[in-house]
N, C-alpha and C positions, 0 to 999 in steps of 0.2 A: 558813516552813520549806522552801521552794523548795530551798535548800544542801542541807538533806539528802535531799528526794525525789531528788534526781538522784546522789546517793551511795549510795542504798539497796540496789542490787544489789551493789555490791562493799564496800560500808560495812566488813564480816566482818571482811575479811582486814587489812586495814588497819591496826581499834582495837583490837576485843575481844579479852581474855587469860581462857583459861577457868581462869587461873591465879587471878587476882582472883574469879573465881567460887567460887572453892575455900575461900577467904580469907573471903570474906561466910558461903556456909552452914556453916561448921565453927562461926561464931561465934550462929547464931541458938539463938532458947530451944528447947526441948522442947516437945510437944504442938501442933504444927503443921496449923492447920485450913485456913487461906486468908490468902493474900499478894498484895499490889498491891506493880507491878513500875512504876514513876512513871517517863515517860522511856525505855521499854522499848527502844523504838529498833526494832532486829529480831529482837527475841523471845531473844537469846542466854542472857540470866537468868534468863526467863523461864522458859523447857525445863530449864535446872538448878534451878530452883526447883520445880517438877512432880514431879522426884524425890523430892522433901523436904515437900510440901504436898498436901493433898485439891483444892485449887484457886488456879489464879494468874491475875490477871486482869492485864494489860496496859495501856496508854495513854499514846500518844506525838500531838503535835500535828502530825506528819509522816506524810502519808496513808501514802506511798512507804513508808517506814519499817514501815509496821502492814501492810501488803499482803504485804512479805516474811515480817513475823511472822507472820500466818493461816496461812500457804501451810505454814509450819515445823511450826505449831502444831498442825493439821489433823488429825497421827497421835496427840495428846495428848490424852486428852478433857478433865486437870485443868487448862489454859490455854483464857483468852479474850480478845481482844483488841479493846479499844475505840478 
């Protein structure tokens, strides 16, 4: 995962649409307790999943990647990032 550790700080601006984020939670079910974010990257669904869920856990095989996610997460208590 070396490609994305060294893309991690600007990864953002680049890919993620928090338009696509919009598009995912408008479509999830009702009664939302806890969500795994597979892939997480750096945290960006994660944080709009928080809105939406009691707890979102995270996990990306790119250290880089989860280090930017903590750092976002930090002020969320319903996110955790493994």
């Amino acid at each position: 995962m070396a490609e994305f550790d060294r893309l991690a700080e600007t990864y953002d601006t680049a890919v993620t649409s928090t338009r696509d984020f919009e598009f995912v939670l408008h479509r999830l079910p009702p009664g939302r307790g806890r969500a795994l974010d597979i892939g997480c990257g750096t945290g960006k669904l994660a944080q709009a999943l928080a809105r939406e869920f009691r707890q979102v856990d995270g996990i990306d095989p790119a250290e880089e990647m989860l280090e930017v996610a903590r750092r976002r997460a930090a002020a969320l208590p319903a996110v955790a990032g493994a």
